[in-house]
C-alpha positions in Angstrom: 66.8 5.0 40.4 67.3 7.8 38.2 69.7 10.7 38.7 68.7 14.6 38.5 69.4 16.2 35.5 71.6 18.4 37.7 73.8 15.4 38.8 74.0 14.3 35.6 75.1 17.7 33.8 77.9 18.0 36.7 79.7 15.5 34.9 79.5 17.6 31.4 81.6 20.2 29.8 78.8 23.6 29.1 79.0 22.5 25.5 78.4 18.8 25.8 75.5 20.0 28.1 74.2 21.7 25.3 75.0 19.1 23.0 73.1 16.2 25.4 70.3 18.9 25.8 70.0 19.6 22.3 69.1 15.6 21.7 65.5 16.0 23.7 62.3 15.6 21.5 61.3 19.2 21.8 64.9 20.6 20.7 64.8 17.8 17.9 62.3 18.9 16.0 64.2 22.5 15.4 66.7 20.9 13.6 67.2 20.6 9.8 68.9 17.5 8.5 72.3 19.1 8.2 71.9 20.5 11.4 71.6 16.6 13.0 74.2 15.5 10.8 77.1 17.8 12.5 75.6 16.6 16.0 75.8 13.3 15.0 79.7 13.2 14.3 80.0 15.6 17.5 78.1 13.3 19.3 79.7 9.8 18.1 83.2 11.6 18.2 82.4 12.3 22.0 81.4 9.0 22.4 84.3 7.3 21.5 86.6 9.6 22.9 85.1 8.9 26.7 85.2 5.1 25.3 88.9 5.5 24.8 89.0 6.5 27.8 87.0 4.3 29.7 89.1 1.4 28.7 92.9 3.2 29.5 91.4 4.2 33.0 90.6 0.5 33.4 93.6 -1.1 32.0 95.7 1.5 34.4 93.6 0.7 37.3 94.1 -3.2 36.7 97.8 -2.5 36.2 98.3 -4.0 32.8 99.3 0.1 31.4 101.6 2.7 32.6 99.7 5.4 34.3 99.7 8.4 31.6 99.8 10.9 35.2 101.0 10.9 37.9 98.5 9.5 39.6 96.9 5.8 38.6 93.3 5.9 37.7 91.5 4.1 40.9 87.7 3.8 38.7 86.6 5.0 35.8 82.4 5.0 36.6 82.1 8.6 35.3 83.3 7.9 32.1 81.5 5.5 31.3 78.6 7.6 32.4 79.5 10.1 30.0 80.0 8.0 27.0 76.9 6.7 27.5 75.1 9.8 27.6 76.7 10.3 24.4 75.3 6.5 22.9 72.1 7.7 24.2 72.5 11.2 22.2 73.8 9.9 19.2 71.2 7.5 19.2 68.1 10.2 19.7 69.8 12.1 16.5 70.8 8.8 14.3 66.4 8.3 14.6 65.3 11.9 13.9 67.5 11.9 11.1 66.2 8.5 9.8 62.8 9.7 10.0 63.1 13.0 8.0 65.2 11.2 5.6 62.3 8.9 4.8 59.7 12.1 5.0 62.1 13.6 2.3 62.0 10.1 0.3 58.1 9.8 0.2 57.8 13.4 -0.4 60.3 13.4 -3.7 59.2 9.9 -4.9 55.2 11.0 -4.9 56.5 14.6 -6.6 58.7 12.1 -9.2 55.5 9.8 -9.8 53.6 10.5 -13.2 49.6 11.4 -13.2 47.5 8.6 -14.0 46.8 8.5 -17.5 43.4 8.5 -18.8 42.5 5.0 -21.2 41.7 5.6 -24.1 42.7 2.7 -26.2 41.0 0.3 -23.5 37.4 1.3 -25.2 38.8 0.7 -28.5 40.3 -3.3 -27.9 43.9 -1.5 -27.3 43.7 0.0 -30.4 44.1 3.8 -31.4 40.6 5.1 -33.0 41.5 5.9 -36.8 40.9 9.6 -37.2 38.3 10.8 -40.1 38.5 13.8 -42.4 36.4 15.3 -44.0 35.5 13.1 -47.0 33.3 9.8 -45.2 34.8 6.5 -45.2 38.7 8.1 -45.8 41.4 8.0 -42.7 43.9 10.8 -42.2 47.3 9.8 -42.7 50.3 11.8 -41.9 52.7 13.4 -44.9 55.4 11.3 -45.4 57.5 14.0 -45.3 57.4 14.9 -41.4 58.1 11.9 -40.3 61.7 11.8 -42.5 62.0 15.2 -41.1 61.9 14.5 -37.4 64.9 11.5 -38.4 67.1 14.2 -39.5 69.8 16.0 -38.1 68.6 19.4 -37.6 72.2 21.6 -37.4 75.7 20.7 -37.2 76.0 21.5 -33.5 73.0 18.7 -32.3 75.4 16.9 -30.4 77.3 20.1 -28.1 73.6 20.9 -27.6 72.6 18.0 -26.0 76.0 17.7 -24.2 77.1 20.8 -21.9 80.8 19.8 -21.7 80.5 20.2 -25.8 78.9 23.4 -25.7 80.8 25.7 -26.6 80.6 29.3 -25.2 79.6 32.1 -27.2 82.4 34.5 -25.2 85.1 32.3 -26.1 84.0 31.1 -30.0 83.6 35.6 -30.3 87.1 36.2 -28.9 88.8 33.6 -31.5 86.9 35.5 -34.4 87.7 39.2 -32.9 91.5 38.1 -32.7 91.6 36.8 -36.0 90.0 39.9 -37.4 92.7 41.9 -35.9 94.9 40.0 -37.6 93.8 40.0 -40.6 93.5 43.7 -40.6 97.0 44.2 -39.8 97.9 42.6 -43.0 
């Protein structure tokens, strides 16, 4: 037999209402990823809180702990019912979040993959054509000299280009020169 919703949010705090409300599939797919993320530790932190308690009211009610009030705790059925609301909860968002993590993965991995590349060298037995100028029978070769060129270190500063905690900034490289001007003029 299942309980009315009504019976079942008597139990609940306003804002764990919302938060167990929040965990139905229409509400679930409002939420962003970050959005489930803070519900999720709400949710789990609920959880083990009515856990927690679960176990003290049944330790206190078995005798085997001091009651924490003045009163013993005679049951502790409602508690459990709550922190399983929670499980249940936690366990809606843990899935949504799942599935738009993996939505997020397929979309970024087919954005990361390459175009297929057209063969060209499968026509030729895996080799490249050789490219003809104009005089017949003559291939086109590359000048020695670019290829030497792209080896070279072009600039002094190649390597705090490549790395940004080299760079240097132009602010900071100007201010050193401007203050050593001054001083110079002072002279």
């Amino acid at each position: 037999m299942r309980t009315l919703p009504s019976k079942r949010m008597s139990l609940l705090t306003e804002r764990e209402a919302q938060l167990v409300l929040s965990s139905a599939p229409r509400n679930l797919a409002e939420l962003s990823p970050r959005e489930l993320r803070g519900r999720i530790l709400r949710a789990r932190r609920l959880m083990e809180k009515y856990q927690d308690a679960a176990r003290r009211q049944r330790r206190e009610a078995l005798r085997k702990e001091v009651p924490s009030r003045s009163r013993r705790a005679e049951g502790n059925r409602n508690t459990l019912q709550k922190a399983e609301y929670f499980a249940l909860t936690l366990e809606r968002f843990e899935k949504r979040l799942a599935l738009l993590e993996r939505k997020a993965q397929v979309r970024t991995r087919a954005a990361s993959r390459p175009a297929p590349r057209r063969t060209t060298r499968a026509a030729t037995g895996g080799r490249k054509p050789a490219r003809r100028t104009r005089a017949a029978g003559r291939t086109a070769k590359a000048p020695a000299s670019g290829k030497r060129a792209s080896r070279q270190k072009r600039g002094g500063a190649l390597k705090q280009e490549r790395f940004p905690a080299l760079k240097r900034k132009a602010h900071a490289s100007g201010r050193g020169r401007r203050t050593q001007s001054r001083r110079d003029s002072r002279r």
